[in-house]
Jmol script that loads the backbone (N, CA, C; Angstrom):
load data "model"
ATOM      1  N   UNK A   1     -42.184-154.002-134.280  1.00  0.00           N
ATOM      2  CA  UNK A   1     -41.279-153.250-133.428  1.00  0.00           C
ATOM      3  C   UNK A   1     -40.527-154.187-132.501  1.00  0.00           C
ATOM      4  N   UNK A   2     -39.351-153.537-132.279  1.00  0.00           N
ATOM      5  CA  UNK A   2     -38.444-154.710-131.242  1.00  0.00           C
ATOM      6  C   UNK A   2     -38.811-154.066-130.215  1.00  0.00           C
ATOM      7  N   UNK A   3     -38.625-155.336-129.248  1.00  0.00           N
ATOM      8  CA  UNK A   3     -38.461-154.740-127.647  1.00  0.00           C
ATOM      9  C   UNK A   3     -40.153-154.524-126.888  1.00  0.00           C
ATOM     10  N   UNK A   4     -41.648-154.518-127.968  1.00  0.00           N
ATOM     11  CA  UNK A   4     -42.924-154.520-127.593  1.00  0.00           C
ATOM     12  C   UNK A   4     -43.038-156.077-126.324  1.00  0.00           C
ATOM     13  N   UNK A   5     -43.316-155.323-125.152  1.00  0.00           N
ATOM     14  CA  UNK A   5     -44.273-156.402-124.561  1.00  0.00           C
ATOM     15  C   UNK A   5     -45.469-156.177-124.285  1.00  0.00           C
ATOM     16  N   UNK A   6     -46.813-157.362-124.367  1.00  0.00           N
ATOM     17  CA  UNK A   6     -47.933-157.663-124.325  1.00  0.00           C
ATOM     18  C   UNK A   6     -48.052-157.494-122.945  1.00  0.00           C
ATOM     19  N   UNK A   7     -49.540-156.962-122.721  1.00  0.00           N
ATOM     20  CA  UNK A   7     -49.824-156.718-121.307  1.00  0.00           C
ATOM     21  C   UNK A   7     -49.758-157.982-120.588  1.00  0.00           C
ATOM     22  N   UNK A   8     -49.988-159.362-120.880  1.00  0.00           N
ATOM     23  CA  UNK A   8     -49.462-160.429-120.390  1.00  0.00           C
ATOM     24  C   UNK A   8     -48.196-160.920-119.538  1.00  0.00           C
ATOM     25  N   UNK A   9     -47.237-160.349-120.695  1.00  0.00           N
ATOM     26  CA  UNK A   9     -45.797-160.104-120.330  1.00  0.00           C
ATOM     27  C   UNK A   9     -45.495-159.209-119.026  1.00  0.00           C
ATOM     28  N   UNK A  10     -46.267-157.959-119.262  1.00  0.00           N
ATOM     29  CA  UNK A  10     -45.997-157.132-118.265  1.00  0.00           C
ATOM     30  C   UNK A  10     -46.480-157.434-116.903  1.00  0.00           C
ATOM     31  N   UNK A  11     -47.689-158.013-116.586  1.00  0.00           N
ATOM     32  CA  UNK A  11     -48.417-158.353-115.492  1.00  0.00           C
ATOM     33  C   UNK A  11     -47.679-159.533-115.161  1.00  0.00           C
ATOM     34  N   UNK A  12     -47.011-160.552-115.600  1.00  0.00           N
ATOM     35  CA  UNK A  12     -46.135-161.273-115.545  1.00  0.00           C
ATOM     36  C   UNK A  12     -44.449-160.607-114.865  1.00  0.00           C
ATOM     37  N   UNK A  13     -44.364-159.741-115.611  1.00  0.00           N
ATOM     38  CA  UNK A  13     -42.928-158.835-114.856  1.00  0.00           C
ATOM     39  C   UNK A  13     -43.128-158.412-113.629  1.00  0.00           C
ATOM     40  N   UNK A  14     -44.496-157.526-113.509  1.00  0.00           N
ATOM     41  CA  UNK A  14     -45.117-156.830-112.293  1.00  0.00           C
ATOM     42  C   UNK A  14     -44.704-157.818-111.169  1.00  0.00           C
ATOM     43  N   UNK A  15     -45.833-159.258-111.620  1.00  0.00           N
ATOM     44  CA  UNK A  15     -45.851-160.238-110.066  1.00  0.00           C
ATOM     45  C   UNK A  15     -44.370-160.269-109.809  1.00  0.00           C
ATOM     46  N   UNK A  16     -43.882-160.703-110.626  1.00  0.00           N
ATOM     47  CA  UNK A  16     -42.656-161.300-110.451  1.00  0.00           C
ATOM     48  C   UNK A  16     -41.681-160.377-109.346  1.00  0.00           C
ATOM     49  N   UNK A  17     -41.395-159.203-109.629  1.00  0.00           N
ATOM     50  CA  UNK A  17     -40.533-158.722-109.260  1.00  0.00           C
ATOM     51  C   UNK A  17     -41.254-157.848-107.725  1.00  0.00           C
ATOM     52  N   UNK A  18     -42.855-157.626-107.959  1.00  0.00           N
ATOM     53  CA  UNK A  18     -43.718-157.800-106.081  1.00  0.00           C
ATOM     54  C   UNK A  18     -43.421-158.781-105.303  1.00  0.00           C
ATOM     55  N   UNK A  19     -42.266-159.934-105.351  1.00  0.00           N
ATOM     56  CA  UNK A  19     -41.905-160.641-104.742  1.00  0.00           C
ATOM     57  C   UNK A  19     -40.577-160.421-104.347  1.00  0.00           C
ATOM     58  N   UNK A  20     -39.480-159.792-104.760  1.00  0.00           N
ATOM     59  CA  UNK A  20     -38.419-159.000-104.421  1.00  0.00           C
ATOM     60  C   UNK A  20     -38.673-157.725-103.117  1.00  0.00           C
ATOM     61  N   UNK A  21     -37.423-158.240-102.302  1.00  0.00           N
ATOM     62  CA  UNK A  21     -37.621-156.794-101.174  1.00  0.00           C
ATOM     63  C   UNK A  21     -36.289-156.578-101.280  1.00  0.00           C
ATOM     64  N   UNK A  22     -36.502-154.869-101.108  1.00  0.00           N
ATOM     65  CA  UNK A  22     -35.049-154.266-101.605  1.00  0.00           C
ATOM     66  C   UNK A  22     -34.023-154.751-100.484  1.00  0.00           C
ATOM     67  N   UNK A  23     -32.767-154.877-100.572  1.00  0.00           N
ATOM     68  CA  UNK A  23     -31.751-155.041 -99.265  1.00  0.00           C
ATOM     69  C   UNK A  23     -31.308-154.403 -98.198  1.00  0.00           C
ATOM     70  N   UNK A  24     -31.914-152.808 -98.491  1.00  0.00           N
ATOM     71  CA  UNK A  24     -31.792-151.537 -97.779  1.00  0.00           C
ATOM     72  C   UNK A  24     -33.197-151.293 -97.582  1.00  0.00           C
ATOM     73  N   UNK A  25     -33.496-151.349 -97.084  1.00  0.00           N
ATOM     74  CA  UNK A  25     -35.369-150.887 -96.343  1.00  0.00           C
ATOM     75  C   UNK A  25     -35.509-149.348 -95.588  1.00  0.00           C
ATOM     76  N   UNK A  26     -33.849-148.955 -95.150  1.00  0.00           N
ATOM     77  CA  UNK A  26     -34.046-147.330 -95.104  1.00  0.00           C
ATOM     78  C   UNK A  26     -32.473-146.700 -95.024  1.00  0.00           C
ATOM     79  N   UNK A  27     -32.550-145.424 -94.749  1.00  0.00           N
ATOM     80  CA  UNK A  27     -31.275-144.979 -95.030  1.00  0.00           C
ATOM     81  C   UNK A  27     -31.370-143.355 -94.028  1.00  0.00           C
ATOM     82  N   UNK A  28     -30.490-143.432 -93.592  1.00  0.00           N
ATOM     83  CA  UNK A  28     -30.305-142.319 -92.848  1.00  0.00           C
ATOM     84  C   UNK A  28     -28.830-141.772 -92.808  1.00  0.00           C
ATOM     85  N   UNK A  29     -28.637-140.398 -92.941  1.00  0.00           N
ATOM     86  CA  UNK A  29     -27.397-140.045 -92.787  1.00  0.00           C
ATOM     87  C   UNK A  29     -27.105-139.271 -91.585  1.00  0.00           C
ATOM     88  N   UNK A  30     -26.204-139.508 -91.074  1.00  0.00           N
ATOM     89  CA  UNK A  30     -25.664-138.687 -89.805  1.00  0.00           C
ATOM     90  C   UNK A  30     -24.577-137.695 -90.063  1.00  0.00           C
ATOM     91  N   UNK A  31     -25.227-136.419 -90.114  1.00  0.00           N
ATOM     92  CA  UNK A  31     -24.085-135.239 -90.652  1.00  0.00           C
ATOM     93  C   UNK A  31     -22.892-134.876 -89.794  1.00  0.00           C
ATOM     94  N   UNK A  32     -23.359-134.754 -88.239  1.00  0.00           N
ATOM     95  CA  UNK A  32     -22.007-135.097 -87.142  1.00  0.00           C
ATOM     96  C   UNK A  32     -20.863-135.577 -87.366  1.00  0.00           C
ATOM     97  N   UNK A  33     -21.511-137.098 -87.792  1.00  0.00           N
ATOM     98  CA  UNK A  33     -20.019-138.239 -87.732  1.00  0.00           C
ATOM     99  C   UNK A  33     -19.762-138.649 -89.472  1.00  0.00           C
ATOM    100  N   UNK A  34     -20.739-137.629 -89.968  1.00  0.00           N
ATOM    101  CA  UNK A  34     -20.640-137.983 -91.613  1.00  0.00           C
ATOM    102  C   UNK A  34     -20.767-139.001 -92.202  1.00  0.00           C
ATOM    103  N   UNK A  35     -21.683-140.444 -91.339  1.00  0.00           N
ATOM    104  CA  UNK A  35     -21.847-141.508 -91.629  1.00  0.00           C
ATOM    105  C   UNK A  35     -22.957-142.151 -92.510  1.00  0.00           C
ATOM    106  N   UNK A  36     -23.128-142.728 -92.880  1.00  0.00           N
ATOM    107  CA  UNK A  36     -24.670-143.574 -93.285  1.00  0.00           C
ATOM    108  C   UNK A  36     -24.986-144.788 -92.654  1.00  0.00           C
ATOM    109  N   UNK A  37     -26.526-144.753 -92.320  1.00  0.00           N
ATOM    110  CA  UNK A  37     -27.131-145.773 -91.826  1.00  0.00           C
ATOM    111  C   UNK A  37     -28.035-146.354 -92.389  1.00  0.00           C
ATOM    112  N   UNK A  38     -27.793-148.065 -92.930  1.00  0.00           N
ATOM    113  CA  UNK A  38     -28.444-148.374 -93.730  1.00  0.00           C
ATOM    114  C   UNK A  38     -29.237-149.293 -92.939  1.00  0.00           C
ATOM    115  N   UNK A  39     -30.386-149.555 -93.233  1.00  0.00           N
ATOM    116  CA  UNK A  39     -31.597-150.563 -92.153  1.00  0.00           C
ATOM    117  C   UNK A  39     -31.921-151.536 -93.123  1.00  0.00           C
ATOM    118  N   UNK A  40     -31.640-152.853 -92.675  1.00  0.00           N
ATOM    119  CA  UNK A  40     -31.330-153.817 -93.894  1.00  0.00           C
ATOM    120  C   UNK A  40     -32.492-155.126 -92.601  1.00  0.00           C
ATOM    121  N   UNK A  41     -32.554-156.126 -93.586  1.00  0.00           N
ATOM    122  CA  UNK A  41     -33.193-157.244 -92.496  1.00  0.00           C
ATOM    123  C   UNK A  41     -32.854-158.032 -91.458  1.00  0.00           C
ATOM    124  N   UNK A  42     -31.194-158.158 -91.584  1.00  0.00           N
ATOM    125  CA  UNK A  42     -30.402-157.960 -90.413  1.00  0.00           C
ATOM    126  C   UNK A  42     -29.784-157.225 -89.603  1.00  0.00           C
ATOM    127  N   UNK A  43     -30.040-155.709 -89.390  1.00  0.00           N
ATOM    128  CA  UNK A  43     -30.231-155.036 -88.838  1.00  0.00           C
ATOM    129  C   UNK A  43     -29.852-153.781 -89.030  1.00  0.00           C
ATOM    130  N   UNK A  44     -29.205-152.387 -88.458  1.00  0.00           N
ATOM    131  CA  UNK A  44     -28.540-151.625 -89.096  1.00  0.00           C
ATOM    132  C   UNK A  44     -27.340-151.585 -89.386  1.00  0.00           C
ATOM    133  N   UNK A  45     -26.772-151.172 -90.572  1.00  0.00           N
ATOM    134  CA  UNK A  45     -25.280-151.328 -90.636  1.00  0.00           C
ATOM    135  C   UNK A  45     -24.842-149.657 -91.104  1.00  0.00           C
ATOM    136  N   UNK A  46     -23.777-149.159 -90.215  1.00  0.00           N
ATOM    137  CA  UNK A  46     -22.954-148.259 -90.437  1.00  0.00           C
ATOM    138  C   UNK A  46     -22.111-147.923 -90.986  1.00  0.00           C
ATOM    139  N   UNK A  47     -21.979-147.280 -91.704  1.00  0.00           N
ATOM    140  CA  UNK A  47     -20.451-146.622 -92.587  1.00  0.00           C
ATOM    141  C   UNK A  47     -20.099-145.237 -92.895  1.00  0.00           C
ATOM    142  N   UNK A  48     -18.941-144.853 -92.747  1.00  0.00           N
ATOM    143  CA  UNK A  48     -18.252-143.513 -92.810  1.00  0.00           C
ATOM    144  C   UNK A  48     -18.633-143.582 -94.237  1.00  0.00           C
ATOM    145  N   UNK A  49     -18.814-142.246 -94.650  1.00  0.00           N
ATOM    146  CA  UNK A  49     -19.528-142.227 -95.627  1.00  0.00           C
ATOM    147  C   UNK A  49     -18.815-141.997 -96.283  1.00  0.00           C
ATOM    148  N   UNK A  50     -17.230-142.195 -96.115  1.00  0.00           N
ATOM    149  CA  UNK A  50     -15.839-142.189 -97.494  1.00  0.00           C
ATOM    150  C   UNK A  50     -15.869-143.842 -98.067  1.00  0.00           C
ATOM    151  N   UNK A  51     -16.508-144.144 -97.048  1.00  0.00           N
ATOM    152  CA  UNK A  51     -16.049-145.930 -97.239  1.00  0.00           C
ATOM    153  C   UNK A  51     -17.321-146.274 -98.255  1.00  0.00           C
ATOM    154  N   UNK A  52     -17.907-145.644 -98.563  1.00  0.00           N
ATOM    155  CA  UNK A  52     -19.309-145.847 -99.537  1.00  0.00           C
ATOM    156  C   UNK A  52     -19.138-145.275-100.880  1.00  0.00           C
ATOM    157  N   UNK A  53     -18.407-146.201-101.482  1.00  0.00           N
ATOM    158  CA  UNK A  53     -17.852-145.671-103.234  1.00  0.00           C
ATOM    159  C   UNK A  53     -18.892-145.050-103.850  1.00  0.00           C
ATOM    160  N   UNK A  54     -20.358-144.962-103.807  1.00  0.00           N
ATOM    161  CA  UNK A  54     -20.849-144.042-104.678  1.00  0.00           C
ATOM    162  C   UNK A  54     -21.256-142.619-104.136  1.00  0.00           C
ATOM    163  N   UNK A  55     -20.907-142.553-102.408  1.00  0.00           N
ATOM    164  CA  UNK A  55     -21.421-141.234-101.839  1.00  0.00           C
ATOM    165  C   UNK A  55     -20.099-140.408-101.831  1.00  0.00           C
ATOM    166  N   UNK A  56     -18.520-141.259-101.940  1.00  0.00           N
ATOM    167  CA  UNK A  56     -17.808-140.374-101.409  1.00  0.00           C
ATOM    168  C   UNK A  56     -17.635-139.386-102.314  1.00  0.00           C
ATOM    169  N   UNK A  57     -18.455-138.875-103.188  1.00  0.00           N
ATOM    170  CA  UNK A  57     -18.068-137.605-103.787  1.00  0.00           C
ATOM    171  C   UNK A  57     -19.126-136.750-103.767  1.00  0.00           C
ATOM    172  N   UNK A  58     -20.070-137.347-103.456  1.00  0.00           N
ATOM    173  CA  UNK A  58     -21.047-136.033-102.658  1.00  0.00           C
ATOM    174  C   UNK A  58     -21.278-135.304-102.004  1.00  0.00           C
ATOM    175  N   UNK A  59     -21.493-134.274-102.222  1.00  0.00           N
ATOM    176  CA  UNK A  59     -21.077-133.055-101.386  1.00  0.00           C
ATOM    177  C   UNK A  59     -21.960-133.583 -99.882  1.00  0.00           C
ATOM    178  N   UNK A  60     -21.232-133.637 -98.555  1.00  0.00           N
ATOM    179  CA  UNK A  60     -21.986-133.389 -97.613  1.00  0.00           C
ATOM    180  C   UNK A  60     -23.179-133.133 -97.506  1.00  0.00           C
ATOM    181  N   UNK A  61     -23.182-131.668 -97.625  1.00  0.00           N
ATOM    182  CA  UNK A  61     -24.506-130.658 -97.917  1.00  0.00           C
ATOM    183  C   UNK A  61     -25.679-131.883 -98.693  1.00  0.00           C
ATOM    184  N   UNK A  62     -25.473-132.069 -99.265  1.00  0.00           N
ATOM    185  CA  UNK A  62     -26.889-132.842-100.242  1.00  0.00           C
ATOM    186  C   UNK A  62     -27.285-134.421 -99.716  1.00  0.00           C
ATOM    187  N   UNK A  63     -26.538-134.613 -98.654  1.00  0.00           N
ATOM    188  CA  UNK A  63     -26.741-136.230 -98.421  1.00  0.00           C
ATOM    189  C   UNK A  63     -27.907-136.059 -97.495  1.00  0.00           C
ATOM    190  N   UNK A  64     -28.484-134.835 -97.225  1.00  0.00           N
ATOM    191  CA  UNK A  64     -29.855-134.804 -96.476  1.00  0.00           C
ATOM    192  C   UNK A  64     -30.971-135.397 -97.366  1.00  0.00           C
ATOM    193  N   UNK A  65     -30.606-134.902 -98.867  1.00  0.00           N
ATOM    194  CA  UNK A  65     -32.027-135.385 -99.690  1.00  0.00           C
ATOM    195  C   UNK A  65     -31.874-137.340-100.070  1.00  0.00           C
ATOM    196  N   UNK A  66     -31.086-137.833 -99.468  1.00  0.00           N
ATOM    197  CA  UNK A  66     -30.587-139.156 -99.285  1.00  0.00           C
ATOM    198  C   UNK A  66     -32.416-139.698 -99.161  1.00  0.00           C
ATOM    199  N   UNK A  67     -32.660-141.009 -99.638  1.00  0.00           N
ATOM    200  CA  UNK A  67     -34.012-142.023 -99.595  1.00  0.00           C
ATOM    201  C   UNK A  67     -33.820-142.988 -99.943  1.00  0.00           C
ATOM    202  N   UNK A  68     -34.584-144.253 -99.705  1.00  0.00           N
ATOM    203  CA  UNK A  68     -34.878-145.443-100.576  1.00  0.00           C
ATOM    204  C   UNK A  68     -35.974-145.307-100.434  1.00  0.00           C
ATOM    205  N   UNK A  69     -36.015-146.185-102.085  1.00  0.00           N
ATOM    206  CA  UNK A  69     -37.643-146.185-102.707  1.00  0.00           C
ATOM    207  C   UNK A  69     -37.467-147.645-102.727  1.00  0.00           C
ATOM    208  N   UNK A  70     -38.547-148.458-103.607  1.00  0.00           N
ATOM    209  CA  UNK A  70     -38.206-149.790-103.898  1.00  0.00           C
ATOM    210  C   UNK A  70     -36.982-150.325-105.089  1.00  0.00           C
ATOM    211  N   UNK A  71     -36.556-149.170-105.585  1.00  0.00           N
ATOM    212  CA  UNK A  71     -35.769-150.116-106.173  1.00  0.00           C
ATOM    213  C   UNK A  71     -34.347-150.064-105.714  1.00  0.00           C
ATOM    214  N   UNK A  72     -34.008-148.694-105.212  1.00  0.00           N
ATOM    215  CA  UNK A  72     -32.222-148.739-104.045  1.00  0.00           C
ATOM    216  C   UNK A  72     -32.737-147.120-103.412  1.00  0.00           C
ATOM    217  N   UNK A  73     -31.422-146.493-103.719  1.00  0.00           N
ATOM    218  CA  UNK A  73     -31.385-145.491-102.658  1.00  0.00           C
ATOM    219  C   UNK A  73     -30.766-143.796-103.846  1.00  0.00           C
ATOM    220  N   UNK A  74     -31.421-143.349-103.551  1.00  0.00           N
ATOM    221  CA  UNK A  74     -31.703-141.686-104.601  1.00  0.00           C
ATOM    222  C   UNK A  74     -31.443-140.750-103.635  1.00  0.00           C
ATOM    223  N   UNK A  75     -30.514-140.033-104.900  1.00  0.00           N
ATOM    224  CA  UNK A  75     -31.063-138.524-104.663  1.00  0.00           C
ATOM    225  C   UNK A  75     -31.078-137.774-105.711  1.00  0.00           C
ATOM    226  N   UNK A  76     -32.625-136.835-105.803  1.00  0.00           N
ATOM    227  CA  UNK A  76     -33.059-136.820-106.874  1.00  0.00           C
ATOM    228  C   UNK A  76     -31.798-135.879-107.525  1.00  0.00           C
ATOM    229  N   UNK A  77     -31.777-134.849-106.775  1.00  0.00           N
ATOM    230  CA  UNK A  77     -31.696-133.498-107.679  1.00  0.00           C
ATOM    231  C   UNK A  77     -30.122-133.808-108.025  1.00  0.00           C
ATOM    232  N   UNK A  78     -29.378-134.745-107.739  1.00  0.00           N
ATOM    233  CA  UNK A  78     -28.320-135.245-108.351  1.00  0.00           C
ATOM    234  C   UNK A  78     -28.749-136.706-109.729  1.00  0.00           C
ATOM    235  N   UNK A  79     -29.598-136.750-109.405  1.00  0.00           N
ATOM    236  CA  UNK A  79     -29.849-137.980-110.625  1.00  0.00           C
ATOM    237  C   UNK A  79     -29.326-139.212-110.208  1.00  0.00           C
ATOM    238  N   UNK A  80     -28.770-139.512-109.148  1.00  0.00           N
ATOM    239  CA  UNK A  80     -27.920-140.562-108.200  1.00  0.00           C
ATOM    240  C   UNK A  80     -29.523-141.739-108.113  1.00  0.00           C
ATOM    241  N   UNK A  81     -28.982-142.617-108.820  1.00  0.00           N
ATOM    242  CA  UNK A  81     -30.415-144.174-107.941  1.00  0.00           C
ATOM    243  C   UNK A  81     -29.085-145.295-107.907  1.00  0.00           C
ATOM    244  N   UNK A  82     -29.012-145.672-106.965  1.00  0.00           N
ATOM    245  CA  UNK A  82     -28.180-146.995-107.046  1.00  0.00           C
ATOM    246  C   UNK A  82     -29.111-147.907-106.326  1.00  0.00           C
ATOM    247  N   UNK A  83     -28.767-149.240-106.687  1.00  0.00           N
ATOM    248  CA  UNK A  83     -28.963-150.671-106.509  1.00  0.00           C
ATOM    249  C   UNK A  83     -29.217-150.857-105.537  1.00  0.00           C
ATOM    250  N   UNK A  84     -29.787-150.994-104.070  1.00  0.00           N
ATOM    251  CA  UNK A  84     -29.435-151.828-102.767  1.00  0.00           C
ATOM    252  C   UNK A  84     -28.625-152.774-102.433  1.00  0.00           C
ATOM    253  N   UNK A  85     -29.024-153.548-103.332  1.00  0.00           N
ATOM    254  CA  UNK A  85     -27.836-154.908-103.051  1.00  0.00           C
ATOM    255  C   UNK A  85     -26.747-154.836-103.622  1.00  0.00           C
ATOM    256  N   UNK A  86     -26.485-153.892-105.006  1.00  0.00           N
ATOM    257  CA  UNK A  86     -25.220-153.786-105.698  1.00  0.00           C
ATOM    258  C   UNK A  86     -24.567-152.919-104.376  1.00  0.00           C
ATOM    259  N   UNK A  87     -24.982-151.955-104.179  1.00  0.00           N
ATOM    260  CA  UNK A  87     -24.034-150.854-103.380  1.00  0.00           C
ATOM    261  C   UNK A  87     -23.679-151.871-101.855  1.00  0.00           C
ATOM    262  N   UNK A  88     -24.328-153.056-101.740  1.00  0.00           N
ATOM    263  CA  UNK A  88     -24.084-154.082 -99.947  1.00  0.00           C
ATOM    264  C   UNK A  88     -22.706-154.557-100.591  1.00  0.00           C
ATOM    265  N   UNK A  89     -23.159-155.021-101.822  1.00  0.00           N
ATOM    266  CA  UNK A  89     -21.808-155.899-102.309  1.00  0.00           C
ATOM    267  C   UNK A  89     -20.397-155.622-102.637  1.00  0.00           C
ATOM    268  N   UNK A  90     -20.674-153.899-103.434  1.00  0.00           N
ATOM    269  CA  UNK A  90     -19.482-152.707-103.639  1.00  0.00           C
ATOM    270  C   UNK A  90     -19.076-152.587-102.042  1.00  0.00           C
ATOM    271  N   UNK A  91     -19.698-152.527-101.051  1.00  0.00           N
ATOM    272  CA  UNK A  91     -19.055-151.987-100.158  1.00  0.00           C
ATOM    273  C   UNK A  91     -18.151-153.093 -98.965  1.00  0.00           C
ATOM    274  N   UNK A  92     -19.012-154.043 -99.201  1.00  0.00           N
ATOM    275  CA  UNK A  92     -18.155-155.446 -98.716  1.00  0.00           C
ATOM    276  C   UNK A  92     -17.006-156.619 -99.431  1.00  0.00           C
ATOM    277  N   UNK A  93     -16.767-155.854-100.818  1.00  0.00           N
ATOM    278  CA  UNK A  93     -16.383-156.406-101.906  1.00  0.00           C
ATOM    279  C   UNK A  93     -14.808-155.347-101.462  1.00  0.00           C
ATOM    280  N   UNK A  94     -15.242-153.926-101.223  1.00  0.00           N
ATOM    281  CA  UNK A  94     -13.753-152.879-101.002  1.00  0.00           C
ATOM    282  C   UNK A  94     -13.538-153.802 -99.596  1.00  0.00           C
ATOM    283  N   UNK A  95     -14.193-153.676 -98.264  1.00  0.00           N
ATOM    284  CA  UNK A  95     -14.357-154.257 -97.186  1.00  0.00           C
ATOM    285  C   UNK A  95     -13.732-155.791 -97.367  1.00  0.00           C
ATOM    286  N   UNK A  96     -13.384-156.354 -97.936  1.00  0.00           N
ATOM    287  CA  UNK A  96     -12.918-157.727 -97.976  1.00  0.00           C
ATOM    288  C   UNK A  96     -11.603-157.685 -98.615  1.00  0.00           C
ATOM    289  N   UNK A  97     -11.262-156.461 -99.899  1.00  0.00           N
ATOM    290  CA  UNK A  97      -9.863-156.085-100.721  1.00  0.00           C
ATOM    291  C   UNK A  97      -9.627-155.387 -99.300  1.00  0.00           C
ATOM    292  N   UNK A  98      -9.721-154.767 -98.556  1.00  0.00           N
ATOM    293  CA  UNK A  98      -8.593-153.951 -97.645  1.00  0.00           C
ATOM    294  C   UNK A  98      -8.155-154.809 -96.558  1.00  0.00           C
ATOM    295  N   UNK A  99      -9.467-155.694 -96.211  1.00  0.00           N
ATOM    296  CA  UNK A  99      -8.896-156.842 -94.748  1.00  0.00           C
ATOM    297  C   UNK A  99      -7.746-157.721 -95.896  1.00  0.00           C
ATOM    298  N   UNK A 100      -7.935-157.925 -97.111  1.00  0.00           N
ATOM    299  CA  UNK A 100      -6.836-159.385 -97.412  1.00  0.00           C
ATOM    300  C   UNK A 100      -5.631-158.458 -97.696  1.00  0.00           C
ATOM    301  N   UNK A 101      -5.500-157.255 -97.981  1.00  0.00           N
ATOM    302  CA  UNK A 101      -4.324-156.711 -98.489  1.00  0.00           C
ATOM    303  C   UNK A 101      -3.685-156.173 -96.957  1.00  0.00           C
ATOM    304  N   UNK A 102      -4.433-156.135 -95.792  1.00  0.00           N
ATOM    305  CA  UNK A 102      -3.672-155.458 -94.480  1.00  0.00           C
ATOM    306  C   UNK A 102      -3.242-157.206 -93.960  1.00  0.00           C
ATOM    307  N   UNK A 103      -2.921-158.121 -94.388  1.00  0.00           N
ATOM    308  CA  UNK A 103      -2.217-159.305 -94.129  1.00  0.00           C
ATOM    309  C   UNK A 103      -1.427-159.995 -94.945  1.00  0.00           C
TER     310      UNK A 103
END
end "model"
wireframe off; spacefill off
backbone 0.3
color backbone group
């Protein structure tokens, strides 16, 4: 069979990746100002939650069931898991196209 790994392999994957910490460590949304708050190791960082390419089409209403687990940030009953560090980079990656294009 393709694709079989040996429990070797796997206990090998396990350690490996128990040495990874996600980039988002928590997540909170603020329904008021419609923002997200992400708690990262340098500290918290804020964003309107239009400026967050994978939330801005979520309905308001559902960004309560918002979490991170270890591997990014879910919500279940939408099927939504994104990356931690992909979604730091999507959002400083738009964040860096809008500062070079407003000069």
């Amino acid at each position: 069979m393709v694709g079989m790994i040996d429990d070797a392999e796997l206990s090998k994957a396990l350690e490996t990746g128990a040495g990874f910490k996600p980039a988002i460590r928590s997540v909170d949304y603020k329904s008021v100002q419609d923002e997200l708050v992400f708690g990262t190791q340098w500290g918290n960082l804020t964003f309107a939650r239009k400026d967050v390419p994978i939330f801005r089409d979520v309905p308001a209403t559902r960004m309560k069931d918002v979490y991170v687990s270890e591997a990014g940030i879910h919500i279940d009953d939408l099927d939504l898991d994104v990356n931690s560090a992909g979604l730091l980079e999507a959002i400083f990656r738009e964040l860096g196209n809008s500062l070079a294009s407003s000069y």
